[in-house]
C-alpha positions in Angstrom: 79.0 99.8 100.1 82.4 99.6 102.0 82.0 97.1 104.9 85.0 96.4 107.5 82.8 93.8 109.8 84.4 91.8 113.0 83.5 88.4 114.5 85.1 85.8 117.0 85.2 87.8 120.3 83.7 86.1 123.4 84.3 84.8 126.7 87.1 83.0 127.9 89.3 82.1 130.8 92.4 83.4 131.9 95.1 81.2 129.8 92.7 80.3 127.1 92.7 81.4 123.3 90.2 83.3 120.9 90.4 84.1 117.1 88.8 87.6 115.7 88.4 87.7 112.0 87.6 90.3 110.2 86.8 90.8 106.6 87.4 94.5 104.7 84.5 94.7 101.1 83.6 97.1 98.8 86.7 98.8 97.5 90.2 98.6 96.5 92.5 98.2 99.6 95.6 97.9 97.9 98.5 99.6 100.0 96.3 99.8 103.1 97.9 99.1 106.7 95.0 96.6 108.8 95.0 96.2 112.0 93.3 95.5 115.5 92.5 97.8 118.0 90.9 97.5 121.2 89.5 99.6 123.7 88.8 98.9 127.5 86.3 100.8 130.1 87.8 103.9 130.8 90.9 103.6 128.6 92.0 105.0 125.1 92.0 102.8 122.1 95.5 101.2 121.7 96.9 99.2 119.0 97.1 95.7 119.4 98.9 94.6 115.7 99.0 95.3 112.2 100.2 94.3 109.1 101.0 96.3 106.0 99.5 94.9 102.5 103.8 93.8 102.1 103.0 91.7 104.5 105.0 93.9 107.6 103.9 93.4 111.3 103.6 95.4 114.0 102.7 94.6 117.6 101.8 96.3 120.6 104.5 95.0 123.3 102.1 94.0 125.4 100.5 91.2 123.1 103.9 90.3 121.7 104.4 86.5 121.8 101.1 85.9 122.7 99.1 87.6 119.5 99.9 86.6 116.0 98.2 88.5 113.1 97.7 87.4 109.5 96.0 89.0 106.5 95.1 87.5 103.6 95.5 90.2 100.8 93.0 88.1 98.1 90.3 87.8 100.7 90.8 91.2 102.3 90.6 89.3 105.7 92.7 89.8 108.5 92.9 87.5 111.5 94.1 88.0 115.1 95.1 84.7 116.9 95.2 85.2 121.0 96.5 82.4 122.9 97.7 83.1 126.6 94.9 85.7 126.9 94.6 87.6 130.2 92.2 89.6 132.1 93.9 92.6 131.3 93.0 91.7 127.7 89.6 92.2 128.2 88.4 94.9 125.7 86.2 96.2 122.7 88.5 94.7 119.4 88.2 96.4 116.2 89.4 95.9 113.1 90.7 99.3 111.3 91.9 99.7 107.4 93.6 102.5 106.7 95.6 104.0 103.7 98.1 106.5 104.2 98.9 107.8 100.8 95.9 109.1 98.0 93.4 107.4 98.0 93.7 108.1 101.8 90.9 106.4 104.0 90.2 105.2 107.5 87.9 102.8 108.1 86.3 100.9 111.3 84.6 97.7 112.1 81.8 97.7 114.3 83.8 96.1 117.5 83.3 92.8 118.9 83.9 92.0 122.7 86.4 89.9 124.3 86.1 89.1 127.4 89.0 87.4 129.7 87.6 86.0 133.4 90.1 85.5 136.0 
């Protein structure tokens, strides 16, 4: 059974930090691109980072300097470390593997909240 599962959100003041881990199981995900996405009331899901299985990054400007992501290929974990977290932060976070060449899949964690008070 193919499992992308979340954990880590929470609530936390303005400043503070979080980590969200997720961990990808039940397939190959060789070449897949994973990342964190997160969603707010009203809003469209953005992308927050991402790293390629090469070990490339990608970061949403807003989070950049603040957000550090890190995957661990062996594990098929990937990590999201938030320091200087803001209200504007505050969202739905989920973890997305996705492959962009055959096999080609797209997969979603369940979502965990994070939740940044003023």
């Amino acid at each position: 059974q193919v499992q992308v599962v979340e954990s880590g959100g929470g609530l936390v003041q303005a400043g503070g930090s979080l980590r969200l881990s997720c961990a990808a199981s039940g397939r190959d995900f060789s070449g897949s691109i994973m990342g964190w996405y997160r969603q707010a009331p009203g809003k469209q899901r953005e992308l927050v980072a991402s790293v390629t299985s090469g070990g490339i990054t990608d970061y949403a400007d807003s989070v950049t300097g603040r957000f550090t992501v890190s995957r661990h290929n062996g594990k098929n974990t990937l990590d999201l470390q938030m320091n200087s977290l803001k209200p504007e932060d505050t969202a739905v976070y989920y973890c997305n593997v996705r492959r962009q060449w055959l096999p080609r899949y797209t997969l979603w964690g369940q979502g965990t909240q994070v939740t940044v008070s003023s």
